[in-house]
mmCIF file of the protein (N, C-alpha, C, O) and its ligand, coordinates in Angstrom:
data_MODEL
# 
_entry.id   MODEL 
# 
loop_
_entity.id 
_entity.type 
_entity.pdbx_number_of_molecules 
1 polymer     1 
2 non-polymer 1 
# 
_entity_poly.entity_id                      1 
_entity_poly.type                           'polypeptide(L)' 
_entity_poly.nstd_linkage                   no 
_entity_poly.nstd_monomer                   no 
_entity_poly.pdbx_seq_one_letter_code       
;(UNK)(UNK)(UNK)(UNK)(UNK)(UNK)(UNK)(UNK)(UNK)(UNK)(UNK)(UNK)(UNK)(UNK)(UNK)(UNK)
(UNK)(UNK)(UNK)(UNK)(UNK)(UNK)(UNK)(UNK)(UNK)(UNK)(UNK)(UNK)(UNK)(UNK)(UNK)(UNK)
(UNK)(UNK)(UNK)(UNK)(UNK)(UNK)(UNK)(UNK)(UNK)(UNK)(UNK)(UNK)(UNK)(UNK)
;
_entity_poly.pdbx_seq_one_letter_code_can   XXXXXXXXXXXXXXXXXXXXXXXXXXXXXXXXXXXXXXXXXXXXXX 
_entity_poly.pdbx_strand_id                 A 
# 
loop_
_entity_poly_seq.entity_id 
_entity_poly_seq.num 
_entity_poly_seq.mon_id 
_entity_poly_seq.hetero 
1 1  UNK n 
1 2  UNK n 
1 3  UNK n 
1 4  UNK n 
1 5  UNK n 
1 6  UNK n 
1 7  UNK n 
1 8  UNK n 
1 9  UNK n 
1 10 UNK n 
1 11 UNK n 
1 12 UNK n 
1 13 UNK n 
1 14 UNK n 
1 15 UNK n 
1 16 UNK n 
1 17 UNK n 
1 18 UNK n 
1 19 UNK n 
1 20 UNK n 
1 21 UNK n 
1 22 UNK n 
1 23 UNK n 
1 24 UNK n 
1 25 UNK n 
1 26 UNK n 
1 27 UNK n 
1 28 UNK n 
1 29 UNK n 
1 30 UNK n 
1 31 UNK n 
1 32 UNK n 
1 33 UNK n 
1 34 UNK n 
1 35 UNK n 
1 36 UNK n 
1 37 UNK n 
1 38 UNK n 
1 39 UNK n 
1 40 UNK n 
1 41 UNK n 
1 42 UNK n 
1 43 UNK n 
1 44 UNK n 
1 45 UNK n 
1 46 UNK n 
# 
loop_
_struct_asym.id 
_struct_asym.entity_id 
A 1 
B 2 
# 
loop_
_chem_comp.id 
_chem_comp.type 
_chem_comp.mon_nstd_flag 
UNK 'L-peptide linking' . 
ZN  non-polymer         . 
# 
_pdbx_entity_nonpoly.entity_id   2 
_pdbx_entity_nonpoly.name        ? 
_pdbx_entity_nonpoly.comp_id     ZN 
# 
_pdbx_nonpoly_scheme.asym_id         B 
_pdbx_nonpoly_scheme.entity_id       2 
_pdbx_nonpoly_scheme.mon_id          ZN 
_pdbx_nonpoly_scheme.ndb_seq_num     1 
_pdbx_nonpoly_scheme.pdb_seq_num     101 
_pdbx_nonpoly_scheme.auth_seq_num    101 
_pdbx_nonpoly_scheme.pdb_mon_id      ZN 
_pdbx_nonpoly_scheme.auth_mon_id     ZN 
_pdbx_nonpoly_scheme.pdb_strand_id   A 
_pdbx_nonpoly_scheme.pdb_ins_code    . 
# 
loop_
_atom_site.group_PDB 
_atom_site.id 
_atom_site.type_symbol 
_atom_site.label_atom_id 
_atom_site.label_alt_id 
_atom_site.label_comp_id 
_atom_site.label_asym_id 
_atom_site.label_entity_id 
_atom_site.label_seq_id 
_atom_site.pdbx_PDB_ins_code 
_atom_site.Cartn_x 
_atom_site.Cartn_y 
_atom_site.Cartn_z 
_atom_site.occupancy 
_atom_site.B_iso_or_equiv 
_atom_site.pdbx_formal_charge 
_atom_site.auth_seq_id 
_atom_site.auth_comp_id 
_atom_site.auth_asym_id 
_atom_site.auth_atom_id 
_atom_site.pdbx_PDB_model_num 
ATOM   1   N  N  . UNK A 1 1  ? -0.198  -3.109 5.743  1.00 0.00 ? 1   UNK A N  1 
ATOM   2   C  CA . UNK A 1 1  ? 0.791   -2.315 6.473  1.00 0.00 ? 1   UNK A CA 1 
ATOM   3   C  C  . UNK A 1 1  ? 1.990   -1.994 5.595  1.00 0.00 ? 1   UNK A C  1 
ATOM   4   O  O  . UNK A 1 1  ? 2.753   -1.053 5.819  1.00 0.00 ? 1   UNK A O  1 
ATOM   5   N  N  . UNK A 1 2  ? 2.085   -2.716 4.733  1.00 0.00 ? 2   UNK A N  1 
ATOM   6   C  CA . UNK A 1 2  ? 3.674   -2.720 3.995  1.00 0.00 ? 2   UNK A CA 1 
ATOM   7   C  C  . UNK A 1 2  ? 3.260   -1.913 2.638  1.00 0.00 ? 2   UNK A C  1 
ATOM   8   O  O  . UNK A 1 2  ? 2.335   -2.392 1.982  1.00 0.00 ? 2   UNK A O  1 
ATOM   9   N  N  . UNK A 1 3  ? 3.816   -0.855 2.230  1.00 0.00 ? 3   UNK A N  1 
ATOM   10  C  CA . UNK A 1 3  ? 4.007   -0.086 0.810  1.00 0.00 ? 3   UNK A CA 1 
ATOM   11  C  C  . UNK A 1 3  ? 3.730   -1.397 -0.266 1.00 0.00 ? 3   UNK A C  1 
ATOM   12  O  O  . UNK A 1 3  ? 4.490   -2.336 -0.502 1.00 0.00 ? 3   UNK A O  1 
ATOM   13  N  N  . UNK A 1 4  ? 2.318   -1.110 -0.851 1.00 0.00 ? 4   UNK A N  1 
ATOM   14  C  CA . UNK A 1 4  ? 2.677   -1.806 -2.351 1.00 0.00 ? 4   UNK A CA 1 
ATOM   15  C  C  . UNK A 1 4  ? 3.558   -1.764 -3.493 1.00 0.00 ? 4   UNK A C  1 
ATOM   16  O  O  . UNK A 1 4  ? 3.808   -2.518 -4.433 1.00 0.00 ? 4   UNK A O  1 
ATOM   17  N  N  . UNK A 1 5  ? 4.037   -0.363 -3.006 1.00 0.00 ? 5   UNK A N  1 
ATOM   18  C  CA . UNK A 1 5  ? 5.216   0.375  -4.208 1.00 0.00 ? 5   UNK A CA 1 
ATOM   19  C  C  . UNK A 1 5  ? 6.377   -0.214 -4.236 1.00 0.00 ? 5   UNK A C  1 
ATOM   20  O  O  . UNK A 1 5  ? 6.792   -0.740 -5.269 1.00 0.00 ? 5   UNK A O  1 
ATOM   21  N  N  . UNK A 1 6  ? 7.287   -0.205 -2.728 1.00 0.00 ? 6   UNK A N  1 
ATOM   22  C  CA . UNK A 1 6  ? 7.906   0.215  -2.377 1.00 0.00 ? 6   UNK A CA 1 
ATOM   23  C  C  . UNK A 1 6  ? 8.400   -1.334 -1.440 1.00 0.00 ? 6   UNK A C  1 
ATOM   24  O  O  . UNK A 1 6  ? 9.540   -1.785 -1.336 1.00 0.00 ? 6   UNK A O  1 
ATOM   25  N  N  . UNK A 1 7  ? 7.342   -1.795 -0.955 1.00 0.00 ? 7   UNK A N  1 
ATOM   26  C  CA . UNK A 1 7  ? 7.349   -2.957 -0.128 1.00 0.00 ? 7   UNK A CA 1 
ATOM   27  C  C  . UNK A 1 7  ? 8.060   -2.614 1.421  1.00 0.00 ? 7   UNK A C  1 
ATOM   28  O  O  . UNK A 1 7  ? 8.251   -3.587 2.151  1.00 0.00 ? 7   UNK A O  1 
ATOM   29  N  N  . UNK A 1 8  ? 8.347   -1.607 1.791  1.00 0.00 ? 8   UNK A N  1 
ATOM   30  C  CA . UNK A 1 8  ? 8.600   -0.970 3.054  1.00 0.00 ? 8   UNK A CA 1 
ATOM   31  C  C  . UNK A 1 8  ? 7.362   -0.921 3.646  1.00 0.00 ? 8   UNK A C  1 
ATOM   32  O  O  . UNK A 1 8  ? 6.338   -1.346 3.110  1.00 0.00 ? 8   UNK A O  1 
ATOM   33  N  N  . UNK A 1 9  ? 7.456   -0.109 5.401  1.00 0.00 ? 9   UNK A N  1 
ATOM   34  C  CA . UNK A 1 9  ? 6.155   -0.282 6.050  1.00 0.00 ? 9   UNK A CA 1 
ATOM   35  C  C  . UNK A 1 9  ? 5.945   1.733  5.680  1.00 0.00 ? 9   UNK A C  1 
ATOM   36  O  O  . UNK A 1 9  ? 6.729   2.663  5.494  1.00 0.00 ? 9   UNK A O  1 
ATOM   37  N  N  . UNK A 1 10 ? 4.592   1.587  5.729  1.00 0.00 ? 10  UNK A N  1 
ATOM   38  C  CA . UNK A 1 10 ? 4.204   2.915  5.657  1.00 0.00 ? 10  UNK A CA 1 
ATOM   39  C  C  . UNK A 1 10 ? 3.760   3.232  7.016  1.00 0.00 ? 10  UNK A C  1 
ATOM   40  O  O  . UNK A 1 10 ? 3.490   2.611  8.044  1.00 0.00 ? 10  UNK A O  1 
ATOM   41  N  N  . UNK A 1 11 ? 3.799   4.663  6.540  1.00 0.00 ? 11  UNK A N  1 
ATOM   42  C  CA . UNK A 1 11 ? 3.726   5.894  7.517  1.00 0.00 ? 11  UNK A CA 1 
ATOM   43  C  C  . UNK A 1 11 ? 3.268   5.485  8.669  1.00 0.00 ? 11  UNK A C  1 
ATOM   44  O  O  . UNK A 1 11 ? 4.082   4.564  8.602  1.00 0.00 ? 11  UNK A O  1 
ATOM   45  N  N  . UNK A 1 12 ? 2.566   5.228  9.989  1.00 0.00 ? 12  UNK A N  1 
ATOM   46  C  CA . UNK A 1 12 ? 1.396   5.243  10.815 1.00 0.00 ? 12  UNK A CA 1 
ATOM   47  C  C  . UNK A 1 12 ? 0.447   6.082  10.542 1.00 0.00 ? 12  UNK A C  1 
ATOM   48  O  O  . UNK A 1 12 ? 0.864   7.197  10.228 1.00 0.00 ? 12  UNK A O  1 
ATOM   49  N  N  . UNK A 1 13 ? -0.774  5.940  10.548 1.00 0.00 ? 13  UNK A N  1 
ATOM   50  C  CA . UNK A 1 13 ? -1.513  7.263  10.551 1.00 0.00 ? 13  UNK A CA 1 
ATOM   51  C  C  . UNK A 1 13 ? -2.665  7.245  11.095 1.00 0.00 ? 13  UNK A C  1 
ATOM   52  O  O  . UNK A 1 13 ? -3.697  7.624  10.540 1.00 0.00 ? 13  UNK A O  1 
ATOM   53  N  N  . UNK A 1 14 ? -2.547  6.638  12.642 1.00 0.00 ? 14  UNK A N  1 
ATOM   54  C  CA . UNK A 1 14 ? -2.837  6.840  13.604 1.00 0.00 ? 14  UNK A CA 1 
ATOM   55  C  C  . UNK A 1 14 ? -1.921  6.705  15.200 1.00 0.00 ? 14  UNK A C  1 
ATOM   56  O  O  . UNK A 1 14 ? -0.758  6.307  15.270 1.00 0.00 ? 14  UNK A O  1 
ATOM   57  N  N  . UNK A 1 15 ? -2.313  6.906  15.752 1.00 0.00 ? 15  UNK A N  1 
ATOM   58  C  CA . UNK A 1 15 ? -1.606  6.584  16.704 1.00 0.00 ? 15  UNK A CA 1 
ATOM   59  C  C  . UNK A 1 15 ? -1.844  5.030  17.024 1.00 0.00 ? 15  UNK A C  1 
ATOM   60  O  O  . UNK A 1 15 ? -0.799  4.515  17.423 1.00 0.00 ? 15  UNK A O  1 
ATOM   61  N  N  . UNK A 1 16 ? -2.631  4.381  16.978 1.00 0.00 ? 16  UNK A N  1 
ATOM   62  C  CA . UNK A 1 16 ? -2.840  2.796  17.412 1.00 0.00 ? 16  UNK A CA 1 
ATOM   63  C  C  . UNK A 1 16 ? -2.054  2.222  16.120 1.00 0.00 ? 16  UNK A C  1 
ATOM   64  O  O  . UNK A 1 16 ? -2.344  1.058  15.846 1.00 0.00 ? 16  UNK A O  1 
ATOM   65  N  N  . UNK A 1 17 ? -1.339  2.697  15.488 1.00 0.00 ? 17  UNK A N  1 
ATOM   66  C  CA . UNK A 1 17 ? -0.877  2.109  14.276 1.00 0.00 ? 17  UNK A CA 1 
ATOM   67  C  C  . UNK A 1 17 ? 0.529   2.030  14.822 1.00 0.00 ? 17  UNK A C  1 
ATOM   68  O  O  . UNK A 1 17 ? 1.273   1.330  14.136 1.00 0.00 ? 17  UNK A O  1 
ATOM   69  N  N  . UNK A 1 18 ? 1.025   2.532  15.800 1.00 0.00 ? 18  UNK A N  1 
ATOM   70  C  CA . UNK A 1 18 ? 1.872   2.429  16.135 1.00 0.00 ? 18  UNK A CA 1 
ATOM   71  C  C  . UNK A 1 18 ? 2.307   1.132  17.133 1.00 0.00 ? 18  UNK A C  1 
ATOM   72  O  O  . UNK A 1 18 ? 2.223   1.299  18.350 1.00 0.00 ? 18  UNK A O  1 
ATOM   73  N  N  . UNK A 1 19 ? 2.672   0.120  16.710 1.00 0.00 ? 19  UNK A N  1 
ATOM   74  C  CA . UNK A 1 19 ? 2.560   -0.642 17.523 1.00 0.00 ? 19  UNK A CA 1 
ATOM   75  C  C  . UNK A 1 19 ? 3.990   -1.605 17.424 1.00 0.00 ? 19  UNK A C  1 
ATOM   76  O  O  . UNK A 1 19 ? 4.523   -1.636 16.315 1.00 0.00 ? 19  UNK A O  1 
ATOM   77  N  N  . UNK A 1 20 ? 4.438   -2.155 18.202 1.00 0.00 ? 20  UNK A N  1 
ATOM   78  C  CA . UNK A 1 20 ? 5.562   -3.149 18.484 1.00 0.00 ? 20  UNK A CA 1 
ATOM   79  C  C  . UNK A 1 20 ? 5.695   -3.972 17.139 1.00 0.00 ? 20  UNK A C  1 
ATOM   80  O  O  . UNK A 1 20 ? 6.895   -4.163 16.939 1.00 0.00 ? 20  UNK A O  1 
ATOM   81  N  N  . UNK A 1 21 ? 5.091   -4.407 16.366 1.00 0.00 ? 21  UNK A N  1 
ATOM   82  C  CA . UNK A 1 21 ? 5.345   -5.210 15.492 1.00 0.00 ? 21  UNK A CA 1 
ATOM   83  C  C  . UNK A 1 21 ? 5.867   -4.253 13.974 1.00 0.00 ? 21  UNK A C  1 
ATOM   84  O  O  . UNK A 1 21 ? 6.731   -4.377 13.105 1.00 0.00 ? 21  UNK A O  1 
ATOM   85  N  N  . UNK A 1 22 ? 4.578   -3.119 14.360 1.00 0.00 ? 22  UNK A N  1 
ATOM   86  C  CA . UNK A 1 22 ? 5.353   -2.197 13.195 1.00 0.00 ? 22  UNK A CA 1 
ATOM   87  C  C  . UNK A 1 22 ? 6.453   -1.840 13.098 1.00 0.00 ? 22  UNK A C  1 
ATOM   88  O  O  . UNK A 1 22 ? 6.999   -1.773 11.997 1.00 0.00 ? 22  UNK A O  1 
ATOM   89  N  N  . UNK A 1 23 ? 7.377   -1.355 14.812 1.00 0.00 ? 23  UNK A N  1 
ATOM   90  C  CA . UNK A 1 23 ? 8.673   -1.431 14.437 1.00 0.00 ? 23  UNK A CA 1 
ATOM   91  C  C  . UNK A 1 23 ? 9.606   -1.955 14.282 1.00 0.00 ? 23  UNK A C  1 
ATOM   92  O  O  . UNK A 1 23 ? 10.668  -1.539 13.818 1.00 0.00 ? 23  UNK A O  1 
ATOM   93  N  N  . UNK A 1 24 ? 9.246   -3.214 14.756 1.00 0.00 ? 24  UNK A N  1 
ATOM   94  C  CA . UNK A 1 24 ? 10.257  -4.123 14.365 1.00 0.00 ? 24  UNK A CA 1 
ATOM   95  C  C  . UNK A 1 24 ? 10.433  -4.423 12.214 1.00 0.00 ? 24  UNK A C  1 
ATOM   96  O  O  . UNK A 1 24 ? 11.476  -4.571 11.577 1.00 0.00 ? 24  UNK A O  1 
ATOM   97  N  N  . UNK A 1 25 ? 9.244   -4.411 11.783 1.00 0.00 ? 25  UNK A N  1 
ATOM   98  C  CA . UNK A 1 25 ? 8.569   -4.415 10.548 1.00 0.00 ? 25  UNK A CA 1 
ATOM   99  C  C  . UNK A 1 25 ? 9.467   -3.332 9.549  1.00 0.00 ? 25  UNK A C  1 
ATOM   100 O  O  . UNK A 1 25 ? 9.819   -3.665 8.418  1.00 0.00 ? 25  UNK A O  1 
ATOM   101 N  N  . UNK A 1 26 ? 9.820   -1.811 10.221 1.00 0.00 ? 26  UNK A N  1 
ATOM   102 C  CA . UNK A 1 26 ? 10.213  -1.080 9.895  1.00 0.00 ? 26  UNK A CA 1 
ATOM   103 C  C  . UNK A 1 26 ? 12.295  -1.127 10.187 1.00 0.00 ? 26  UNK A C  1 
ATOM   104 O  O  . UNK A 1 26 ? 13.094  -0.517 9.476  1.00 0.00 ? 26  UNK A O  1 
ATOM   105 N  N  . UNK A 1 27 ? 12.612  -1.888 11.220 1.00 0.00 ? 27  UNK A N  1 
ATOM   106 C  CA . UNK A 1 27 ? 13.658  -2.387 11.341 1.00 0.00 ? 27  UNK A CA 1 
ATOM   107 C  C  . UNK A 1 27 ? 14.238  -3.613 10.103 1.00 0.00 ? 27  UNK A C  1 
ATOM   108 O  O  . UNK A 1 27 ? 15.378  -3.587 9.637  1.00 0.00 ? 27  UNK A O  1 
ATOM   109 N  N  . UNK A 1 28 ? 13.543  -4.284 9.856  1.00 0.00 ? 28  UNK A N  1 
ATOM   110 C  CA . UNK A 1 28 ? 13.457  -5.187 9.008  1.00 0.00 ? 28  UNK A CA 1 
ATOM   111 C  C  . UNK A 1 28 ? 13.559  -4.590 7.604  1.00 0.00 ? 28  UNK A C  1 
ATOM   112 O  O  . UNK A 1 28 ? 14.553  -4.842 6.924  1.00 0.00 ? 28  UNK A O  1 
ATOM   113 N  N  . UNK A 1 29 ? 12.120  -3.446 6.921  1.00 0.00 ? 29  UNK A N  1 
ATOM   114 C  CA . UNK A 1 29 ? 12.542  -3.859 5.548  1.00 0.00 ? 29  UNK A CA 1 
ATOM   115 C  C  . UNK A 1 29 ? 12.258  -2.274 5.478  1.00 0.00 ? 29  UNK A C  1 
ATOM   116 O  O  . UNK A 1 29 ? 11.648  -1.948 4.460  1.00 0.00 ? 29  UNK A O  1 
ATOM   117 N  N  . UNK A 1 30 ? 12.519  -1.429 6.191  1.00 0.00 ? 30  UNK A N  1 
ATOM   118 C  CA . UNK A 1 30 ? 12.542  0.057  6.686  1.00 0.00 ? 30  UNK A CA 1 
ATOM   119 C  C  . UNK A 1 30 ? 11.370  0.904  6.170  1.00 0.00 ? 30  UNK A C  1 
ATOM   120 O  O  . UNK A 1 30 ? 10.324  0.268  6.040  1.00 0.00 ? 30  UNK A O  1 
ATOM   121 N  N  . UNK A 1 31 ? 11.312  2.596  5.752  1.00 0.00 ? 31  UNK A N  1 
ATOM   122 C  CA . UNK A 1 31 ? 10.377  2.819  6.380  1.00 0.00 ? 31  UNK A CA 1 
ATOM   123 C  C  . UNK A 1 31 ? 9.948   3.557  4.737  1.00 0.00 ? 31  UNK A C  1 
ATOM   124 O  O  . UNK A 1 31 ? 10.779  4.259  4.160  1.00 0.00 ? 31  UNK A O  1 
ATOM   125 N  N  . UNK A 1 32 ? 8.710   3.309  4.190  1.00 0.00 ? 32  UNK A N  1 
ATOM   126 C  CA . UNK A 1 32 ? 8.092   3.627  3.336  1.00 0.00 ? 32  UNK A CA 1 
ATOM   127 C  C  . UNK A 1 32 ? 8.584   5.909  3.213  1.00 0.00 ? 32  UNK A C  1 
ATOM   128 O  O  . UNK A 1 32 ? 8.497   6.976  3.820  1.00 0.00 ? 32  UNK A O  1 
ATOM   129 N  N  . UNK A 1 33 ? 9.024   5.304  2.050  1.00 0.00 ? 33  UNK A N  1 
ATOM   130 C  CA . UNK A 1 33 ? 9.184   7.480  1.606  1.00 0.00 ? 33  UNK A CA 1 
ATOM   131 C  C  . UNK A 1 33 ? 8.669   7.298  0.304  1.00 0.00 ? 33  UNK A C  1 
ATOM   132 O  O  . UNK A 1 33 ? 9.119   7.885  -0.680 1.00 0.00 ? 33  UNK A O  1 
ATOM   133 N  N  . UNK A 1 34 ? 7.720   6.482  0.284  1.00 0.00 ? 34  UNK A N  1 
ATOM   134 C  CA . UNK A 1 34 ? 6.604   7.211  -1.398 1.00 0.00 ? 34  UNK A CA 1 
ATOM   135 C  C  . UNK A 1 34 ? 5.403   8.299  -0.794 1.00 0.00 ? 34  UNK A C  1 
ATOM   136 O  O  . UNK A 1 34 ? 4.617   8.199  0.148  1.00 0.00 ? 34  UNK A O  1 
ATOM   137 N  N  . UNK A 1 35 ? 5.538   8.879  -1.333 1.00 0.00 ? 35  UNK A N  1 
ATOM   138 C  CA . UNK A 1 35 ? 4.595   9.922  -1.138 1.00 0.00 ? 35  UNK A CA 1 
ATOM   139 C  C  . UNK A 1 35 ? 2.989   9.071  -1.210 1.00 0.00 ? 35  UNK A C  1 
ATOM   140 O  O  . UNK A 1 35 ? 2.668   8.176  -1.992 1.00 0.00 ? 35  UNK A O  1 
ATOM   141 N  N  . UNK A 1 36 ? 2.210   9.666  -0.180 1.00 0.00 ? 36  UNK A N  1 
ATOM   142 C  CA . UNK A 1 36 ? 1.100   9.125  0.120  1.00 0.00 ? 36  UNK A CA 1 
ATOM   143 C  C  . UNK A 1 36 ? 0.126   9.574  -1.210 1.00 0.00 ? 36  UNK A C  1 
ATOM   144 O  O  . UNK A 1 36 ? 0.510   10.612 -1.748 1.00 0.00 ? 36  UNK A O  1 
ATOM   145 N  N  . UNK A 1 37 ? -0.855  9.057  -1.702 1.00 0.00 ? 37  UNK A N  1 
ATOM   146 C  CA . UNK A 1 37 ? -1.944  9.063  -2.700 1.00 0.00 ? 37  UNK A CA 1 
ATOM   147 C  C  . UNK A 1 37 ? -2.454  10.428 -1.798 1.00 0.00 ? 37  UNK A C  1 
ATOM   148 O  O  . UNK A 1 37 ? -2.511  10.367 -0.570 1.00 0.00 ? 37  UNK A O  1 
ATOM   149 N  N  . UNK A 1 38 ? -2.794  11.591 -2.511 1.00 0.00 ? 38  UNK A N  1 
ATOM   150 C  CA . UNK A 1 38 ? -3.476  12.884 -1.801 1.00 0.00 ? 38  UNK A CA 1 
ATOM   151 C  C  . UNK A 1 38 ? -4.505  12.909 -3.389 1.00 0.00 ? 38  UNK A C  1 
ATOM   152 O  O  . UNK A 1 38 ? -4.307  12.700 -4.586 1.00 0.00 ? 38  UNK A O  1 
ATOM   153 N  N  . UNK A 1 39 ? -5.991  13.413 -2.239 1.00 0.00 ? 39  UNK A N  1 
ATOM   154 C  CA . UNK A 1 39 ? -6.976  12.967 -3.320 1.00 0.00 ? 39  UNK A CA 1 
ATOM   155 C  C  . UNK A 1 39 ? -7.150  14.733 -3.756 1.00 0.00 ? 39  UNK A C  1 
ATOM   156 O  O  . UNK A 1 39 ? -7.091  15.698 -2.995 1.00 0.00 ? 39  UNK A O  1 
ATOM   157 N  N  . UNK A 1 40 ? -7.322  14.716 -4.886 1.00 0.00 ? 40  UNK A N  1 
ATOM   158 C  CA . UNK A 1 40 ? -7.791  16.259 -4.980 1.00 0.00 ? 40  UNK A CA 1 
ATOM   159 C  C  . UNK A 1 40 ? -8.826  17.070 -4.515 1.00 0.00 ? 40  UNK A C  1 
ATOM   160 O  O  . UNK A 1 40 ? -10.015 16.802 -4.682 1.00 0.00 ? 40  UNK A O  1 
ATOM   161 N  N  . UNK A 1 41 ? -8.502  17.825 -4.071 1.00 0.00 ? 41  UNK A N  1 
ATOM   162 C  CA . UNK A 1 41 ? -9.651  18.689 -3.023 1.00 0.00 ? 41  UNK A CA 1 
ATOM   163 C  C  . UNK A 1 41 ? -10.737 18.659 -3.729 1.00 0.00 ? 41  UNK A C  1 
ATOM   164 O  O  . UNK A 1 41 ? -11.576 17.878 -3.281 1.00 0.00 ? 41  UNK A O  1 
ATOM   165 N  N  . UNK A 1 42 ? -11.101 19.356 -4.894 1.00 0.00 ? 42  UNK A N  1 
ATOM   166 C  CA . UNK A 1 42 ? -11.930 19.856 -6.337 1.00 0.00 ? 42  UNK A CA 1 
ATOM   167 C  C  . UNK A 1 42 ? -12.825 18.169 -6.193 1.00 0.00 ? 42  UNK A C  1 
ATOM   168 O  O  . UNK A 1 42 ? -14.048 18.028 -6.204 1.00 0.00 ? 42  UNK A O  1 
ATOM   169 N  N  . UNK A 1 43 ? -11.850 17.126 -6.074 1.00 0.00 ? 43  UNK A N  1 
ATOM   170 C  CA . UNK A 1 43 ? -12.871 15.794 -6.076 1.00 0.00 ? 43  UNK A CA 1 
ATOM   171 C  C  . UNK A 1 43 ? -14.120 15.503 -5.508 1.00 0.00 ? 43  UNK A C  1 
ATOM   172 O  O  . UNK A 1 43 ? -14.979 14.748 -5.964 1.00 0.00 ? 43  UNK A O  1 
ATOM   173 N  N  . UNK A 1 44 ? -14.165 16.425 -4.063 1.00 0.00 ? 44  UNK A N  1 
ATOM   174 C  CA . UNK A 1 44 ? -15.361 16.068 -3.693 1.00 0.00 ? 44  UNK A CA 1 
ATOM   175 C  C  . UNK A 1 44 ? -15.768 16.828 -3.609 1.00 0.00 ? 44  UNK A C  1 
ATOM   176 O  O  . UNK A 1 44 ? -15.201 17.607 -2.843 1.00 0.00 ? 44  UNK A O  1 
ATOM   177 N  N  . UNK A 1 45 ? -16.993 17.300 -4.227 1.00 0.00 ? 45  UNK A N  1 
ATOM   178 C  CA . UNK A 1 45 ? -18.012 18.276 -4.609 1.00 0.00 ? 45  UNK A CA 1 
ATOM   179 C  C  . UNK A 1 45 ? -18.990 17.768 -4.249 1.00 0.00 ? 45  UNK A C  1 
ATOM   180 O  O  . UNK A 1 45 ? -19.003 16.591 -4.608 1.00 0.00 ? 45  UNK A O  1 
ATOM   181 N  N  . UNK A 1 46 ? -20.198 18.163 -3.488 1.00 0.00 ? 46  UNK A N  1 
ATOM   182 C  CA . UNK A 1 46 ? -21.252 18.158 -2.627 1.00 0.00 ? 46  UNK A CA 1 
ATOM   183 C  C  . UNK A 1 46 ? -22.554 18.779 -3.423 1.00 0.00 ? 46  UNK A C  1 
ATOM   184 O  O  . UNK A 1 46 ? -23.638 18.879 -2.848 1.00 0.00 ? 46  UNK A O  1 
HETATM 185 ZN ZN . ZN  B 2 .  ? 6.432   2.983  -0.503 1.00 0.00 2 101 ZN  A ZN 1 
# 
């Protein structure tokens, strides 16, 4: 749950990710702004 970078909580990225502990989590050591890993489109080729 917590940024390896950054050691903040990251994004949700779901809705069940949203949950009571995350915000308290995000109160605590606040809220992950590293840009998420985006895989290159071109990567997956079929
Ligand atoms: Zn981070």
């Amino acid at each position: 749950m917590l940024c390896l970078s950054c050691g903040r909580v990251r994004p949700a990225l779901n809705r069940d990710d949203y949950t009571s502990e995350r915000a308290r989590l995000i109160t605590q050591h606040g809220l992950c702004v590293c840009k998420p890993p985006q895989l290159p489109r071109d990567a997956r080729r079929s």
